[in-house]
N, C-alpha and C positions, 0 to 999 in steps of 0.2 A: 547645515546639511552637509554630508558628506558622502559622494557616489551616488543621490538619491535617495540617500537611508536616512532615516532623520536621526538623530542622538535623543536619547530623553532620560531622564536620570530613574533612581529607583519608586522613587513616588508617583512619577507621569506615568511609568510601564503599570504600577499596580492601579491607580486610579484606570487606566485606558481600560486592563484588562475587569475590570468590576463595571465598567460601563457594559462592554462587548458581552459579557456574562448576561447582566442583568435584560441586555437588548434581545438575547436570546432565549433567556429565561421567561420572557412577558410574551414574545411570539409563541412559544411552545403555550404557555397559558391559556392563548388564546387572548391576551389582552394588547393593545394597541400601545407598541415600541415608539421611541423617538424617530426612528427610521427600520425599513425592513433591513433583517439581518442578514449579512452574505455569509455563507455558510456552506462550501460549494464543494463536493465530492471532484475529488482528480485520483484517476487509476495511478496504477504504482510508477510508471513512463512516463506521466505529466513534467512532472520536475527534470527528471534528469535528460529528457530530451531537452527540453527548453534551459540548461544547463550545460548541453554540449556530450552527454556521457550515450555512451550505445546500451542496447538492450541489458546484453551480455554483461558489462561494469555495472549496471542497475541492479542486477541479480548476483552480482560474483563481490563488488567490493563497495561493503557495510558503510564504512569510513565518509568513501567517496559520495555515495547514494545520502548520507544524511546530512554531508556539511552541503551539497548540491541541493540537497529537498528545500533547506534553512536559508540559503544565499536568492535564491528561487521566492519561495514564498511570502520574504521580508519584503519584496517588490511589492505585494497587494496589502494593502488594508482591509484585508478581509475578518470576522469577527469572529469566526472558527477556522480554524485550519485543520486539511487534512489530514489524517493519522500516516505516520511513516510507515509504508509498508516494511513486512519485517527483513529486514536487511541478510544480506550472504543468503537467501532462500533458496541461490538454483546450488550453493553448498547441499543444504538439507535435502533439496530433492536429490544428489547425486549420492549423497549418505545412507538415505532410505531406498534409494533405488525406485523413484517415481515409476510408470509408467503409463498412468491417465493424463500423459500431455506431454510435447514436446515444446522444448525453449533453448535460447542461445546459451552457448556452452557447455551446455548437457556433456557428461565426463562420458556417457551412452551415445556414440556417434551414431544408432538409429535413433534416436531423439533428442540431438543437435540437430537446432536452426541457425540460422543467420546471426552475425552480432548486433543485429539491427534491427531484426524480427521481435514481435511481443510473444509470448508464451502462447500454445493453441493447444486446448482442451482438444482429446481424443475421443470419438463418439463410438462405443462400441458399447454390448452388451456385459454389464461389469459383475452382474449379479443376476444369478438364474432364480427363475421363481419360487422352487424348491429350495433357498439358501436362504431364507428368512430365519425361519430357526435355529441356525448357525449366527447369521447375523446377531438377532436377540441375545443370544447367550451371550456372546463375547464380541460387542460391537466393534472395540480396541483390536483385538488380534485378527476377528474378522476382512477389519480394513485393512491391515499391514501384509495380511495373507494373499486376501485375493485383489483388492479395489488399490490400493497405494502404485 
């Protein structure tokens, strides 16, 4: 053992992970596993809180956010692990030009928060009744027009 991480060479990783697979694949079944399978959803701020990283590096650097998600979740022996959220995202929203939500760093200092705030969805009316038809036809340009 080394820091708590155990070593195991290429055989032990793929035998562990055909156990964790199959432990999950006989739950999903419906049929009775060795053990019930931990499989546990954590938002995008799981890891890199418990990592040391602010909101803001969670959403601004990629790099930092996956070797932090990986160093983080090798701690659990858990039999799924959660998907990395996709990384540089408050990039993309500054790119498209968000405006259904304010989050830390936001390039838009009206929706800039904190660097230690989570992201907060914006409650407003984003689509009028009569914009369905608009929607239908062109769902893609629809959202980037009015809803994005």
């Amino acid at each position: 053992m080394d820091g708590g991480v155990v070593k195991m060479g290429k055989t032990d990783s793929e035998q562990l992970i055909k156990e964790r697979t199959q432990r999950v694949r006989d739950a999903i079944a419906v049929k009775e596993p060795d053990r019930v399978p931990i499989t546990p959803f954590a938002d995008i701020f799981f890891a890199p809180i418990q990592g040391g990283m602010s909101h803001k590096d969670a959403l601004y650097k990629g790099r930092k956010y996956g070797k932090t998600c990986l160093k983080v979740y090798s701690r659990y022996k858990w039999d799924l692990y959660p998907t990395l959220f996709l990384p540089v995202v408050g990039k993309l929203n500054d790119l498209v030009g968000v405006r259904t939500m304010k989050w830390p760093g936001a390039s838009n200092p009206n929706y800039r928060l904190g660097d230690h705030q989570p992201y907060q969805f914006l409650e407003t009316e984003w689509m009028k009744a009569d914009e369905y038809e608009k929607l239908l036809t062109d769902v893609t340009g629809f959202m980037l027009r009015n809803i994005v």
